[in-house]
MARMAR-51962 format. One record per atom (N, C-alpha, C, O): residue number from 0; chain; atom name; y, z, x. Coordinates in pm, 1 decimal, padded with zeros to 6 digits. Example, Ala and Ser with C-alpha at 12.3 -4.5 7.8 and 13.67 -1.06 7.14 Angstrom:
2
0,A,N,-00569.0,00780.0,01319.0
0,A,CA,-00450.0,00780.0,01230.0
0,A,C,-00330.0,00780.0,01320.0
0,A,O,-00331.9,00846.5,01423.6
1,A,N,-00225.0,00708.0,01285.0
1,A,CA,-00106.0,00714.0,01367.0
1,A,C,00003.0,00787.0,01290.0
1,A,O,00113.8,00803.9,01340.9
***
This chain:
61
0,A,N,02221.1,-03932.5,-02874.6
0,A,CA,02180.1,-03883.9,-02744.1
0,A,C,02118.3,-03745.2,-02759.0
0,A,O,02181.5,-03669.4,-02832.5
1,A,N,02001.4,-03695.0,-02700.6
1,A,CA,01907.3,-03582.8,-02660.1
1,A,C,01980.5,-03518.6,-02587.7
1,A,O,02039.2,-03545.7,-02483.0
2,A,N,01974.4,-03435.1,-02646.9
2,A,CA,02069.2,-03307.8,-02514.8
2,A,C,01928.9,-03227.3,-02468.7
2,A,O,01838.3,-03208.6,-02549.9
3,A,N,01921.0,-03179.4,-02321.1
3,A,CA,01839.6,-03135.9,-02288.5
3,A,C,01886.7,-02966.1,-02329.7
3,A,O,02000.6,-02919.6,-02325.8
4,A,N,01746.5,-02889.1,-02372.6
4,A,CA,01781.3,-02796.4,-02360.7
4,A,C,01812.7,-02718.9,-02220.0
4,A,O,01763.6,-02777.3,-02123.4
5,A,N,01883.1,-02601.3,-02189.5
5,A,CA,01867.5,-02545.0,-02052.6
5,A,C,01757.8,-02459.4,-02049.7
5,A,O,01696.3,-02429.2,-02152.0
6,A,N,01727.0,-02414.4,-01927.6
6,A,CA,01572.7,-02382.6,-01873.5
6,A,C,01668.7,-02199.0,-01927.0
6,A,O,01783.0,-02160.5,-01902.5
7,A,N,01549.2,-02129.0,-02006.3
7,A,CA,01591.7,-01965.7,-01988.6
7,A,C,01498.7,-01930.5,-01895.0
7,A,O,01377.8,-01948.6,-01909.3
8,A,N,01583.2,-01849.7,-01739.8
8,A,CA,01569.8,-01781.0,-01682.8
8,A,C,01557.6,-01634.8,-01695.6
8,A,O,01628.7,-01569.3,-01771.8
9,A,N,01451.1,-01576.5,-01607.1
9,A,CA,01419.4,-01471.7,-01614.6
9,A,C,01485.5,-01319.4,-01563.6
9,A,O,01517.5,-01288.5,-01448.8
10,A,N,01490.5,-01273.1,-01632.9
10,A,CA,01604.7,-01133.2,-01498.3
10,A,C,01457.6,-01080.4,-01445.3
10,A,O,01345.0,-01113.1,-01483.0
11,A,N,01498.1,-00990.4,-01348.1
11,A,CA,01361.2,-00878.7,-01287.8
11,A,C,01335.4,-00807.0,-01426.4
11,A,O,01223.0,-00842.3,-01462.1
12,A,N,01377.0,-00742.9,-01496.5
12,A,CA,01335.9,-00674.0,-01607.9
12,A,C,01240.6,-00736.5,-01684.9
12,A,O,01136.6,-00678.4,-01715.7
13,A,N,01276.8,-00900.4,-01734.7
13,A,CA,01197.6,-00951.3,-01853.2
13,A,C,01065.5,-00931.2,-01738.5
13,A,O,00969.1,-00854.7,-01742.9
14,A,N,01095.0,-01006.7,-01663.0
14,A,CA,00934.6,-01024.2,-01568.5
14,A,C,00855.7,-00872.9,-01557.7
14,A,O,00735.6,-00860.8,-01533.4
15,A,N,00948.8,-00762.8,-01580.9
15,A,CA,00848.2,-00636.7,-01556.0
15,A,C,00750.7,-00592.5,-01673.6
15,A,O,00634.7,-00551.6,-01678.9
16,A,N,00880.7,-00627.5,-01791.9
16,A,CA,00831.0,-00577.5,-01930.8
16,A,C,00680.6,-00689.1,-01955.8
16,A,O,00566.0,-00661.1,-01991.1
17,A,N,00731.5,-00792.4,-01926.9
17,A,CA,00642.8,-00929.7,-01942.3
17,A,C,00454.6,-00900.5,-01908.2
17,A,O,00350.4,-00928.7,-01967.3
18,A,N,00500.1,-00812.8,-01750.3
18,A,CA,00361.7,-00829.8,-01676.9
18,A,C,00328.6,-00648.0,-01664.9
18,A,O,00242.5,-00604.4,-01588.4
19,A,N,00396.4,-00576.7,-01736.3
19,A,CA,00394.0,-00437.8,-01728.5
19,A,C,00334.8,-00381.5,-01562.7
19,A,O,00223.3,-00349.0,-01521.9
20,A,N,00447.1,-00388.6,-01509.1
20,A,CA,00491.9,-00356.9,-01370.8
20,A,C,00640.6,-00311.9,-01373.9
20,A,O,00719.2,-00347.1,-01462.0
21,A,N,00673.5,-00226.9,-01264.2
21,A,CA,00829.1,-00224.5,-01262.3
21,A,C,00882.7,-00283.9,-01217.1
21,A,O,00831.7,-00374.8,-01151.7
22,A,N,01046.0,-00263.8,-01227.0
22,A,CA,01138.9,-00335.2,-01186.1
22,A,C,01124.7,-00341.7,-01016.6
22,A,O,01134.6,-00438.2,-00940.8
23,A,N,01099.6,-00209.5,-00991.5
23,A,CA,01067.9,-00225.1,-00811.8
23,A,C,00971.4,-00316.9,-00781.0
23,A,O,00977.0,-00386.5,-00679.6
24,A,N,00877.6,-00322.1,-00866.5
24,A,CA,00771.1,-00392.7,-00782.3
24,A,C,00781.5,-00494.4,-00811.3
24,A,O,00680.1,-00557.7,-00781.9
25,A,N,00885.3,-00575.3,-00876.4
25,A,CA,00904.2,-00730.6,-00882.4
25,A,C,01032.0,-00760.7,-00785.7
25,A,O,01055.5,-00871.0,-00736.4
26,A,N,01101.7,-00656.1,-00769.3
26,A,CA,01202.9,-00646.7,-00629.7
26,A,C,01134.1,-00702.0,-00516.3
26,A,O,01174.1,-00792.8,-00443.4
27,A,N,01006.5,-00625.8,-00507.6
27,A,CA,00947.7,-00614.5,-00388.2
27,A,C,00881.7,-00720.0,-00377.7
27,A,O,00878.3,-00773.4,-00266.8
28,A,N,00819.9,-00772.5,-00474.7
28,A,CA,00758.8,-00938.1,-00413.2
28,A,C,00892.7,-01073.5,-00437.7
28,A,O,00866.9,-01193.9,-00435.0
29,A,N,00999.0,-01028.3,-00455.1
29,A,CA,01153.8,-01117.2,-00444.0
29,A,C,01157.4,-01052.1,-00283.4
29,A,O,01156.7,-01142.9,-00200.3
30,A,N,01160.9,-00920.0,-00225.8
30,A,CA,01185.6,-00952.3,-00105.8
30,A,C,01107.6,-00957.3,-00014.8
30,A,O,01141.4,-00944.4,00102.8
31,A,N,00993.6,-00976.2,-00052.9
31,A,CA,00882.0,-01032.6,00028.8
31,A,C,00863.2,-01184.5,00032.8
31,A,O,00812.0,-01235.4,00132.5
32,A,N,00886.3,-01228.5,-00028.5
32,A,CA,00953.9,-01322.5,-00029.9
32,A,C,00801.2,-01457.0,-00109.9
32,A,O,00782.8,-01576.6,-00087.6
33,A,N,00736.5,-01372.1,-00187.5
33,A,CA,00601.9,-01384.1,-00259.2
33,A,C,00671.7,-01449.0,-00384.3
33,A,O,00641.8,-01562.9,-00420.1
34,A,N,00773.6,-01366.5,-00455.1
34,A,CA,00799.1,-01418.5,-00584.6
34,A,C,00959.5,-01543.4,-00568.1
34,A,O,01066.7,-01483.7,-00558.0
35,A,N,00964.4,-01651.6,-00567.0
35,A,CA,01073.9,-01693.1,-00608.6
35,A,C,01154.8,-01676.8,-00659.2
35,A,O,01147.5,-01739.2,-00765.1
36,A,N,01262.6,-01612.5,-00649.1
36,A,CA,01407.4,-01627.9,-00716.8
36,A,C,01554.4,-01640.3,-00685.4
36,A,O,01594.2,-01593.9,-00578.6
37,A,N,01626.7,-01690.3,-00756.4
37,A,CA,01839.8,-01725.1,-00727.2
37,A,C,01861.5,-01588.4,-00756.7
37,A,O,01795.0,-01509.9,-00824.2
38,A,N,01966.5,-01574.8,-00693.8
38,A,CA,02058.8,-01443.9,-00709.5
38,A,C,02215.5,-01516.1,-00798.9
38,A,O,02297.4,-01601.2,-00764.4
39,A,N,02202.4,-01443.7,-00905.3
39,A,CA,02284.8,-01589.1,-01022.2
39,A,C,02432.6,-01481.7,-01045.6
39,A,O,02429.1,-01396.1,-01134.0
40,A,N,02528.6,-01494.6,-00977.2
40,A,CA,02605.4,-01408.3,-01037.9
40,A,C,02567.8,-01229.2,-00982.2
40,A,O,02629.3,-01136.7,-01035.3
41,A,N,02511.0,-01214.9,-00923.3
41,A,CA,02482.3,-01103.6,-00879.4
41,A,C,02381.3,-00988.8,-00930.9
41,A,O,02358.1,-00868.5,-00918.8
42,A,N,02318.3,-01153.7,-01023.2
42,A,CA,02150.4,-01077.7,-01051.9
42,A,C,02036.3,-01194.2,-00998.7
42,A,O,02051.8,-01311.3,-00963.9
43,A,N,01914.5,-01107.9,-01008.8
43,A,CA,01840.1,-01192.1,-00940.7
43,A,C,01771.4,-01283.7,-01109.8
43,A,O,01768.0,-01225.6,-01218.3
44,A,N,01725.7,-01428.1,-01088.5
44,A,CA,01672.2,-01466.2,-01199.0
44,A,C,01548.2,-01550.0,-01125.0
44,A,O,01548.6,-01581.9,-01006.1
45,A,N,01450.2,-01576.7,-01213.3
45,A,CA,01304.2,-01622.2,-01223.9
45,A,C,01290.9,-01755.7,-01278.0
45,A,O,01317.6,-01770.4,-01397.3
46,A,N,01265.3,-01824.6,-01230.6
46,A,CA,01237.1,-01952.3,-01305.4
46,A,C,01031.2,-01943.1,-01394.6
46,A,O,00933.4,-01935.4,-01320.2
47,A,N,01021.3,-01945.5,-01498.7
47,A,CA,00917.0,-01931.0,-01558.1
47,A,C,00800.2,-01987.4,-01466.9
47,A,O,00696.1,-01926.3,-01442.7
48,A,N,00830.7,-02101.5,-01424.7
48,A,CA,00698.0,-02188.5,-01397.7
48,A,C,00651.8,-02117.5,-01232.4
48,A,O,00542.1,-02084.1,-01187.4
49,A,N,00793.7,-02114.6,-01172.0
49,A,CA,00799.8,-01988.2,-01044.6
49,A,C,00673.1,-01885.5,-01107.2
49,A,O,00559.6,-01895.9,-01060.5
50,A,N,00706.0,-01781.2,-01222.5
50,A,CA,00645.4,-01683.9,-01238.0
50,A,C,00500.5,-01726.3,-01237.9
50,A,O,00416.2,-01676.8,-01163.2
51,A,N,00474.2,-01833.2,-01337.7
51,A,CA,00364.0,-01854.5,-01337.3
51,A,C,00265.1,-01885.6,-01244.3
51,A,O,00149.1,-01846.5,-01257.3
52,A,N,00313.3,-01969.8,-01129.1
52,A,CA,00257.6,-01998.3,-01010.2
52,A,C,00218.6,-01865.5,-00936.9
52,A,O,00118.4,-01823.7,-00879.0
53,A,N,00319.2,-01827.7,-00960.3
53,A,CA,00318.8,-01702.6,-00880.5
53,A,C,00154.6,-01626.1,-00928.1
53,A,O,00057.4,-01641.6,-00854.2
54,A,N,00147.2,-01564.4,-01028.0
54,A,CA,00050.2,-01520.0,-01104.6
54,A,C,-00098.5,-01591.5,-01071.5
54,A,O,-00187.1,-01521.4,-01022.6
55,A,N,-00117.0,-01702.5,-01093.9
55,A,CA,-00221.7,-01772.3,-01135.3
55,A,C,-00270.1,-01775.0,-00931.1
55,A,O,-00386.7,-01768.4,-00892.2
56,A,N,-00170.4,-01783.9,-00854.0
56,A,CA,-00232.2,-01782.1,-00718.9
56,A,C,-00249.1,-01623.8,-00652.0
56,A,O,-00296.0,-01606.2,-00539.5
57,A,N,-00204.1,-01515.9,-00738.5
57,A,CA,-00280.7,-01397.3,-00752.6
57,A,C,-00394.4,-01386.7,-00783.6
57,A,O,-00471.5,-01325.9,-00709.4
58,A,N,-00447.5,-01456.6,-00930.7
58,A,CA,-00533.6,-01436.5,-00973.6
58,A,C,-00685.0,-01499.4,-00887.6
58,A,O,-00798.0,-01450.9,-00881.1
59,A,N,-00612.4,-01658.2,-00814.7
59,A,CA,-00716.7,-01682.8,-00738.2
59,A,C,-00746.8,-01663.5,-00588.6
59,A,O,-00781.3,-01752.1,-00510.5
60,A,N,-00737.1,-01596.1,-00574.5
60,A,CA,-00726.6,-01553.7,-00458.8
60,A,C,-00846.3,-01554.6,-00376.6
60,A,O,-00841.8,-01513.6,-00260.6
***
């Protein structure tokens, strides 16, 4: 049997270092409610494909 791997989620940090922006300003499109994310334990996390969407409908704007 295939074990699926689990999905690695993103904290606000990886996503800042990632897209060189800060931590605020990925706050700020989590509470704008622009960027998708769970509050996991009492951090916020990113699902990749979230990020990516996110991005690519920036870009076309």
């Amino acid at each position: 049997m295939n074990k699926a791997h689990p999905i690695q989620l993103l904290t606000i940090d990886d996503v800042a270092e990632l897209h060189q922006v800060s931590s605020k300003t990925v706050r700020r499109w989590i509470r704008a409610g622009e960027l998708p994310a769970a509050k996991l334990g009492g951090q916020w996390r990113i699902h990749p494909d979230d990020l990516k969407r996110f991005f690519v409908e920036r870009l076309y704007r």
